[in-house]
N, C-alpha and C positions, 0 to 999 in steps of 0.2 A: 297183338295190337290191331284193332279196328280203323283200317286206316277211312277216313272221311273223303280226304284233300290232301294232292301235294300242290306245292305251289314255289317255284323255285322266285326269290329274291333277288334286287338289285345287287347284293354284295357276293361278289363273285364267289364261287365255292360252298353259296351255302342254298341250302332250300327249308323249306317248312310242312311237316306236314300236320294235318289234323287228326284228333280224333274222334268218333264219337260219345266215347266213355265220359262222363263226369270224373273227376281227380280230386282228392282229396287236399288239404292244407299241408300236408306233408309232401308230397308230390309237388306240388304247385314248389315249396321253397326249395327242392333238388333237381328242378330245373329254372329256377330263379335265374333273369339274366342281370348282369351289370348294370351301372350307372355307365360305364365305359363302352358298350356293347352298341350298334345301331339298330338292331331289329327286336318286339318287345316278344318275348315267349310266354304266356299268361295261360292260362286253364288247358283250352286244349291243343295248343300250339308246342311244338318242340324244333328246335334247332338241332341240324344235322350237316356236316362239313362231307362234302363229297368225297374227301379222301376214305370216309370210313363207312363206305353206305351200307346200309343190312342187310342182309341177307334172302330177305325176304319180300326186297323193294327192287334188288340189285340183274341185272340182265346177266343170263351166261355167257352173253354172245362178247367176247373180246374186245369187236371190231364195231363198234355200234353205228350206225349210217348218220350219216352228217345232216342235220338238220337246218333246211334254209327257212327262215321265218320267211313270207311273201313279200312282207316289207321290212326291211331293215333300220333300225332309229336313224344311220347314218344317211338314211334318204331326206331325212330334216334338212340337212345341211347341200345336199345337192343343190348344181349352179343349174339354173340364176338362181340365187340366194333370195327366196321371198324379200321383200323388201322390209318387212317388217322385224325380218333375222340381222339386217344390215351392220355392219358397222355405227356407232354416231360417229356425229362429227369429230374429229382432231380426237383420238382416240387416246393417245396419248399425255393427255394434258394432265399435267400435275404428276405426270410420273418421274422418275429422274431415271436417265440412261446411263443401262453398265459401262460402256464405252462409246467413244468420239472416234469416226474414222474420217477421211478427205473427204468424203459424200452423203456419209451417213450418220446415222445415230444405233445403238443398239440398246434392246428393254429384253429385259427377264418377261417370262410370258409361262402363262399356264396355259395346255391346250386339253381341255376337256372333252375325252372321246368316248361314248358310249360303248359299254363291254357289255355282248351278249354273252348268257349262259345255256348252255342246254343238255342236257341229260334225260337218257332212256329210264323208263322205269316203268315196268313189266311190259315188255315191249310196246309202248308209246312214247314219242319224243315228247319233252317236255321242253320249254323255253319261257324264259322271262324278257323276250323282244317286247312285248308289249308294255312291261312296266317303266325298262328302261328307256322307251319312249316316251309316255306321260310324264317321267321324270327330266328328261331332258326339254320337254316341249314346256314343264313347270318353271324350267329356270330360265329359257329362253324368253318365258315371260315377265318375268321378272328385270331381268338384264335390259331389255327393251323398251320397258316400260318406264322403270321408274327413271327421276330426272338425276344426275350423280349425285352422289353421296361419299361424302370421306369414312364413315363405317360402314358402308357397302363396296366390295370389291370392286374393282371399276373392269366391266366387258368393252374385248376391244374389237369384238368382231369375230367371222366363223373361216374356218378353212372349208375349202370342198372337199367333201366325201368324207371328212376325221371328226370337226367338233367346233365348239366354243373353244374361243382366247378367252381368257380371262388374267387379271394383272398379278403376278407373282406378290404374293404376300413373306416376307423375310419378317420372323417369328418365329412363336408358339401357343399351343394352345392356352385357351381358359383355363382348362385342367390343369396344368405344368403351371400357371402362373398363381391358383389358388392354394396349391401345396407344396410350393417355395417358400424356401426358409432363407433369412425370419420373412416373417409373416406380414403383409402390405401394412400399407400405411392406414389411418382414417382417409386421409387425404388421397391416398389410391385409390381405395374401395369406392367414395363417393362419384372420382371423374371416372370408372369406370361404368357404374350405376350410370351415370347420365350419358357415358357416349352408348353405351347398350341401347337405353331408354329412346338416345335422337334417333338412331338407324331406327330401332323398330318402328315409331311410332312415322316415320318417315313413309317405309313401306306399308304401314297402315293406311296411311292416306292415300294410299291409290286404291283400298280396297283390297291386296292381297294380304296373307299370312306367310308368315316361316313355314310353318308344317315342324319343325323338326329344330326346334332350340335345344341348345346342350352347349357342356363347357366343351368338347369337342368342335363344335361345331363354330368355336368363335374364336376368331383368331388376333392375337397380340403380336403388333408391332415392332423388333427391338429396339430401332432405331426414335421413336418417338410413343412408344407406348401406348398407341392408337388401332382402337378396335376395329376388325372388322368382321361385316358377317358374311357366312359363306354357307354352300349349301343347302340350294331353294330347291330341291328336288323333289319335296312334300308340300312345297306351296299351292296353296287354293287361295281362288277368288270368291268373295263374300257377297258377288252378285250371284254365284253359283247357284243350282241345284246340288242336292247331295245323294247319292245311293249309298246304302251298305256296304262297305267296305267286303263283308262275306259273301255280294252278290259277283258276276261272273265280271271279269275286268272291261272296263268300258275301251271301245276302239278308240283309242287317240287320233287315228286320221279321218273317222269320220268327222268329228267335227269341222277340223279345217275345212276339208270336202264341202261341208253345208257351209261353212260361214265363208266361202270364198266363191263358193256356186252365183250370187248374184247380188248387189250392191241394194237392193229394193227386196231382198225378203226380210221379212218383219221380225222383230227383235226377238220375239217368242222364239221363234223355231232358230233362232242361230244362241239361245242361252246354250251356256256349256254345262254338263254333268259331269259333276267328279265325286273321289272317294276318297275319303280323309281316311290313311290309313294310320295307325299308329308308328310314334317315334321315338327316338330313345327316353328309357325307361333313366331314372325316375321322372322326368320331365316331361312326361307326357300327361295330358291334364285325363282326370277320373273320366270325363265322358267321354273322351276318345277311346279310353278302357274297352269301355263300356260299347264303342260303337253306335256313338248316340250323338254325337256332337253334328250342331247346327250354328252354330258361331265359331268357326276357325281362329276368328280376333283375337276369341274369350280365351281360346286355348290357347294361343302364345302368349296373352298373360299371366295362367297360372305357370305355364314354361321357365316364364321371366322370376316369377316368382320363388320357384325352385332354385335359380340361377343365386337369387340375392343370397338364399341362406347358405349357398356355398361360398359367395365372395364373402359373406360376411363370416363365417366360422372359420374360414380360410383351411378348408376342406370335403372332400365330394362325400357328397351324403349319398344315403339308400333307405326305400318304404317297400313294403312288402306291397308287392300287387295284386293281391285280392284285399286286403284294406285301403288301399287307393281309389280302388275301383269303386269304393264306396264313399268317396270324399272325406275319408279319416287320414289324421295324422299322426305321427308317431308321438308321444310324450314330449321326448326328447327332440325333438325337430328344429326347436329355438334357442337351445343350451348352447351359450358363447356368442349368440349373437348382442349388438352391442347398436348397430345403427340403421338396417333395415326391417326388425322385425316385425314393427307395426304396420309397415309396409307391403312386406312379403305376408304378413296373414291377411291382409284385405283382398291379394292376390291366388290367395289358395282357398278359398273358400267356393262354394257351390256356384255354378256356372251361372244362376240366377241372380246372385247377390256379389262377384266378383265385380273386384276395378279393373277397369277397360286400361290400357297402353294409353298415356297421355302425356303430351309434350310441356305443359303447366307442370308437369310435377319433376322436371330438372330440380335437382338440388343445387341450392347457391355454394360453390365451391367458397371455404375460408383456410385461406393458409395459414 
């Protein structure tokens, strides 16, 4: 194997490498990844678990030296805590407490902590400090920015030196709730469709994207059956510039750096550059494939899109990716659907003639 590139991933234990060769159609589906899976494998990308590294990537040395990135994601979080990382206000509000003590109250709390990975491979350390930074710095943007939202997890603030809070979701997935049996209701499918629809089109309006919609990635309530969405770690801003995802990874603190250097330098030189990378597969829209996307919006529509014909089949579908790649769909793609399909295909269609995420197209719930 002609290796290109490796590049080790946000998800711990795995890395990616490239190759030069061209692959065949055959190839490409024997290393097809899941609709389940988070990172996309397509032509010449292959997924490798560090437990089983080859032999010919692999270091002989036992004892490999420990690898300090220069800056660590966890310096995000260092005190004083930017202000713009802050806490809001009453952070708590609308949550309800596990328990009541004589002075206190106590909440379930998620604490989101940046995991570096790093591995030799032929004597050069390799690390993905930088990715898990931009992904962390994407969601901090996120959390920060937008105003609350009941389908968006609510951030309740950052510890020193560890991560983001964020508010304990009691649930499960999209996935688990589209392939329970029996099968939802109309009357489900619909208020699910529209709380989906309010979060996103919510985060729409500040100008950022998801990056990375999937039934994974969105989570059900059990207590009141209320969506919410969760990781923003491939979110981009649509005031962005964009590079090539294939180009070399952009330094996440230089920005800060310039955009904090001085209150009077001009809006040009403090725009941010980012890289729409791809996301879980099948949900990841053809241009993104493709490495071409200039509308992130566009893309979590056709995302959204893909979402509907799983709620509405009331099962996770899968498209081959080299036909996606070319805004084709399967035959079969709308077989069982019954009440978003005219919908979901205005939303999968080519990135120049798709429908945008919009707040007007709630459906009027009738019980």
């Amino acid at each position: 194997m002609h290796i290109k590139r490796v590049t080790l991933t946000s998800k711990k234990n795995w890395w990616m490498v490239e190759t030069n060769d061209e692959e065949d159609d055959r190839h490409h589906a024997a290393h097809d990844s899941s609709s389940e899976e988070t990172m996309v494998a397509t032509e010449q990308r292959h997924l490798f678990h560090t437990d089983s590294v080859p032999k010919g990537l692999s270091s002989p040395n036992p004892s490999p030296p420990i690898y300090n990135p220069p800056r660590h994601p966890t310096s995000i979080f260092s005190f004083p805590t930017p202000t713009a990382y802050s806490a809001p206000p009453n952070p708590t509000y609308n949550l309800a407490p596990v328990a009541h003590g004589s002075t206190s109250e106590l909440f379930k709390c998620v604490v989101k902590k940046p995991d570096v990975v790093q591995l030799e491979i032929n004597g050069e350390m390799q690390s993905n400090a930088s990715d898990v930074t931009t992904q962390s710095l994407a969601e901090l943007r996120v959390y920060t920015t937008l105003a609350r939202h009941r389908n968006i997890a609510a951030f309740l603030g950052c510890l020193e030196n560890v991560g983001m809070v964020l508010e304990y979701v009691e649930g499960r997935t999209m996935y688990e709730v589209v392939k329970a049996r029996p099968e939802l209701t109309k009357y489900e499918k619909v208020d699910y469709h529209n709380q989906l629809l309010d979060g996103l089109t919510h985060l729409h309006s500040y100008g950022l994207s998801h990056g990375d919609i999937s039934l994974l990635n969105i989570q059900v309530t059990h207590s009141s059956n209320t969506i919410k969405l969760l990781d923003f770690g491939r979110s981009v801003s649509a005031e962005s510039d964009y590079n090539s995802p294939e180009d070399d990874p952009i330094d996440p603190f230089a920005f800060l750096a310039r955009k904090n250097s001085s209150s009077t330098t001009p809006k040009f030189l403090t725009k941010k550059v980012e890289q729409i990378h791809p996301g879980t597969r099948p949900f990841c829209a053809p241009e993104v494939l493709r490495k071409e996307c200039q509308d992130p919006l566009l893309a979590d529509a056709y995302s959204f899109g893909v979402v509907l014909v799983c709620l509405d089949r009331c099962e996770s579908i899968d498209m081959k990716p080299w036909e996606q790649k070319k805004d084709l769909l399967p035959d079969d793609l709308f077989d069982g659907c019954e009440l978003f399909e005219e919908r979901a295909r205005s939303y999968l269609t080519r990135w120049d003639t798709r429908r945008r995420l919009m707040k007007e197209d709630i459906i009027e719930v009738q019980i």
